[in-house]
C-alpha positions in Angstrom: 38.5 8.9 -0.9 36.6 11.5 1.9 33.6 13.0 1.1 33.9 16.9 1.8 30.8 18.1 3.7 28.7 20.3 1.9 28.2 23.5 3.5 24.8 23.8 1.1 23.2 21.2 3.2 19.1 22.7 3.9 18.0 23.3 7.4 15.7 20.5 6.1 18.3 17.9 5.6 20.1 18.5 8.4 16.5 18.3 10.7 16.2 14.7 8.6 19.9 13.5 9.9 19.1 14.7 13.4 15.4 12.9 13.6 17.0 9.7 11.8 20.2 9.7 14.5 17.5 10.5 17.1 15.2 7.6 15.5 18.0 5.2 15.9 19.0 5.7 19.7 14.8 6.1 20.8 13.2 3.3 19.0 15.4 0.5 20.1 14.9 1.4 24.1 11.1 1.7 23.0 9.8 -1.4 21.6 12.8 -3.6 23.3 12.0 -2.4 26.5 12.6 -5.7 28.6 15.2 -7.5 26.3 18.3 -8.4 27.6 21.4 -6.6 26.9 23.5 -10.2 26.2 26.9 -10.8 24.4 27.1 -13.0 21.4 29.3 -15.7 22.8 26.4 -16.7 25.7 23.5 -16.9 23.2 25.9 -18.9 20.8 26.9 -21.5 23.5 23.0 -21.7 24.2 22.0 -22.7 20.8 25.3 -25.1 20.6 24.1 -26.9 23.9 20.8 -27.1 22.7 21.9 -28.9 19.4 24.6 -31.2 21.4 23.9 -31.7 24.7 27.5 -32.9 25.6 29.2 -29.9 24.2 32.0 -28.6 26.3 33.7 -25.1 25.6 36.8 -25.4 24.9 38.2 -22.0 25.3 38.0 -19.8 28.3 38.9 -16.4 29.3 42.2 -15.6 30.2 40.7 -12.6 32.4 37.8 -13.4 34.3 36.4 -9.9 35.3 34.9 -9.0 39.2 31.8 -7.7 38.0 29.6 -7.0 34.5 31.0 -2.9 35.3 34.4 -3.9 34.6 33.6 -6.3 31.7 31.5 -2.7 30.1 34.5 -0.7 31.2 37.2 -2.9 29.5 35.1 -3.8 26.0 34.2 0.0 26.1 38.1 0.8 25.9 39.1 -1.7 23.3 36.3 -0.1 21.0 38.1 3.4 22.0 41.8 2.3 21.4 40.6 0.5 18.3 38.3 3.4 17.1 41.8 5.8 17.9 43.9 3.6 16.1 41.5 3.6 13.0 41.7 7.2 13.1 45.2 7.9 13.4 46.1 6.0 10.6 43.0 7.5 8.1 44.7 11.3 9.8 48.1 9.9 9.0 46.8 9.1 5.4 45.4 12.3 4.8 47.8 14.2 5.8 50.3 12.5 3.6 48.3 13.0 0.7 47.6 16.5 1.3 51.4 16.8 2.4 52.6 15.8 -1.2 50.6 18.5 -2.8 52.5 21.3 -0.9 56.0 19.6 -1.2 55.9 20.0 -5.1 58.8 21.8 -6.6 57.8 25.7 -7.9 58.2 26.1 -11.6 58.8 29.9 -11.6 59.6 31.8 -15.4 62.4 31.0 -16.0 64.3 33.7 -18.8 65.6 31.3 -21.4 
């Protein structure tokens, strides 16, 4: 299921992962420089209100934040306890599976 790393990876290659990871973080901040860092659910109740004009949510928060710092802080640790919780159970799985392989019974020679 895992891919191992390969330890045979070229100074090459590994320049190419670094300039593509480094290509992915620059570019965006360089041609979006004055776009607006917006959630999902405010551009979809735009579009909604501009289709029906008498639209009314009909959900709201249950947790209206003090500020936009608090609303990073607390999306930025659900994406942690879900990202640890992901983790733990792909560990959990490998450990299991590599945990079966050592639990096997010896066959020794046994004189007949």
């Amino acid at each position: 299921m895992f891919v191992k790393p390969s330890a045979n990876l070229t100074p090459l290659g590994r320049l190419a992962i670094v300039l593509g990871i480094a290509a992915l973080v620059i570019l965006p901040l360089v041609f979006l420089k004055g776009a607006e860092f917006g959630g999902a659910d405010g551009q979809a109740e735009t579009a909604i209100t501009q289709i029906d004009k008498t639209y009314k949510p009909w959900a709201s928060p249950l947790i209206e934040p003090a500020s936009g710092e608090i609303e990073s802080l607390l999306f930025a640790l659900q994406a942690a306890l879900g990202a640890g919780v992901i983790f733990y159970y792909l560990g959990y799985q490998q450990g299991r599976r590599r945990g079966r392989g050592s639990e096997a019974p010896e066959v020794r020679n046994a004189e007949l």
